[in-house]
C-alpha positions as CSV (number, residue, x, y, z in Angstrom):
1,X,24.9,1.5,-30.5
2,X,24.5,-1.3,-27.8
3,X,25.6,1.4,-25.4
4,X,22.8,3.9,-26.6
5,X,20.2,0.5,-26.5
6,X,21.2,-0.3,-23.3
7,X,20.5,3.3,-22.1
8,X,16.9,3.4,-23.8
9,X,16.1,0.2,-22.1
10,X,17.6,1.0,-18.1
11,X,15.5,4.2,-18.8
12,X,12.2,2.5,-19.8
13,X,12.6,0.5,-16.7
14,X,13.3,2.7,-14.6
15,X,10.3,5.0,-15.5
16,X,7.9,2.1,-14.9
17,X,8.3,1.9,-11.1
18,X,6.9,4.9,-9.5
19,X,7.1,5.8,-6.0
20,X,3.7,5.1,-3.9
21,X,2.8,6.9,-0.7
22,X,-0.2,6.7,1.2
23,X,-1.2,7.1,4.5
24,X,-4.4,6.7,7.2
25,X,-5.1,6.3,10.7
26,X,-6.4,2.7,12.0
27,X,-10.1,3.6,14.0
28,X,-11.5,0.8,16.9
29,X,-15.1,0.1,17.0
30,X,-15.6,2.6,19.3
31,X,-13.6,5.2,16.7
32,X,-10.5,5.2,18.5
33,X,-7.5,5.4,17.2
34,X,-5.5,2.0,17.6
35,X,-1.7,2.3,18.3
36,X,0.5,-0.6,17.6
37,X,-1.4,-2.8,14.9
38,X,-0.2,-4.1,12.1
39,X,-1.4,-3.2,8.9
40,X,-1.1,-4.8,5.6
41,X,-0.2,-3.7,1.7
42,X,-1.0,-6.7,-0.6
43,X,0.5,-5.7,-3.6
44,X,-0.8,-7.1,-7.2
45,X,0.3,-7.7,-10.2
46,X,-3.1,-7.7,-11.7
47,X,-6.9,-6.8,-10.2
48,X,-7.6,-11.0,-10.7
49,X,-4.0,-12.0,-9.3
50,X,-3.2,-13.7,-5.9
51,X,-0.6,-11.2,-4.2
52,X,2.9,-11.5,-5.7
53,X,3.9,-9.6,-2.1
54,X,3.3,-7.3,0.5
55,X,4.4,-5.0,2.9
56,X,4.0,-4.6,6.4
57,X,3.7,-1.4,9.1
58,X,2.8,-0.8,12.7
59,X,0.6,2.4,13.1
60,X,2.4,4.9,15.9
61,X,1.4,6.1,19.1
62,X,-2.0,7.9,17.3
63,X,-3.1,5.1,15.2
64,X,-1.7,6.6,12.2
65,X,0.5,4.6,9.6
66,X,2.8,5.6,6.2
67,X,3.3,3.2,3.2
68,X,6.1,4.5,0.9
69,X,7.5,2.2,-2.0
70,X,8.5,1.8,-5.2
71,X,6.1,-0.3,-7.0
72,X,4.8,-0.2,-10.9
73,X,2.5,2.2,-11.9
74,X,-0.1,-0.4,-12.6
75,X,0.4,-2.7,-9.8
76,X,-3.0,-3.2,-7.5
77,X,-3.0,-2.7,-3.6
78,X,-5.0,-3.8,-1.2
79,X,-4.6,-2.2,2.6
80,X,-6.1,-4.4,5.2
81,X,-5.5,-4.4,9.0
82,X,-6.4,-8.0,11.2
83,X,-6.0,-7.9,14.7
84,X,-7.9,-8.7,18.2
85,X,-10.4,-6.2,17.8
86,X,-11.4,-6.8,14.2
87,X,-10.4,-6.2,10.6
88,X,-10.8,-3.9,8.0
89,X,-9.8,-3.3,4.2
90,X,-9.3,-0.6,2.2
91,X,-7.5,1.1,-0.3
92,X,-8.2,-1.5,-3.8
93,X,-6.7,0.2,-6.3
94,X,-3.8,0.8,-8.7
95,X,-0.5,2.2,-7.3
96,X,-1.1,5.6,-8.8
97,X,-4.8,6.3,-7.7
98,X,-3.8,5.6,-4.3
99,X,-0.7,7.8,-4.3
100,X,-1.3,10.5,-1.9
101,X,-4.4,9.4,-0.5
102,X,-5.1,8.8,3.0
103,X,-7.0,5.4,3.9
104,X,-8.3,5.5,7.0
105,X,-9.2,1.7,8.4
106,X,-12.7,1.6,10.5
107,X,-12.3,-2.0,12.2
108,X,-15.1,-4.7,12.2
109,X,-15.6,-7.7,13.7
């Protein structure tokens, strides 16, 4: 019985964390893609929350950058990108609507 518990509950958990993939291209000003910038995945536990943590990538030689992760299925994510030329955010949204979905970042300053 504490066997067949045990099961039920590594199974629950397990189910809860789905993997997340999204990708984009970071754009200049000018609409140029930006190679080697750093760009950010806040990731929430709720849509009110501070950030519990966050991941970080570097967009390749074309500007273009891949998130992949293992988060809850209702954890929020924001995807920003800071750097000398300007900023940009995008991407607020649970972990599941933004599965599969590309997030381009247009940079402002």
């Amino acid at each position: 019985m504490k066997k067949l518990i045990l099961g039920v509950m590594i199974i629950s958990l397990w189910s809860c964390t789905k993997p997340v993939n999204c990708s984009g291209t970071v754009y200049s000003q000018s609409h140029k893609p930006l190679s080697g910038v750093t760009v950010k995945f806040n990731i929430y536990n709720t849509a009110s929350s501070y950030p519990t943590t966050y991941k970080e990538c570097i967009t390749d030689a074309n500007g273009n950058y891949y998130f992949s992760e293992k988060i809850r299925k209702k954890t929020y994510i924001k995807i920003e990108c800071r750097c000398d030329s300007g900023y940009a955010v995008g991407g607020w949204g649970r972990g599941n609507e933004l599965n599969g979905q590309r997030v381009d970042l247009h940079l402002e300053k």
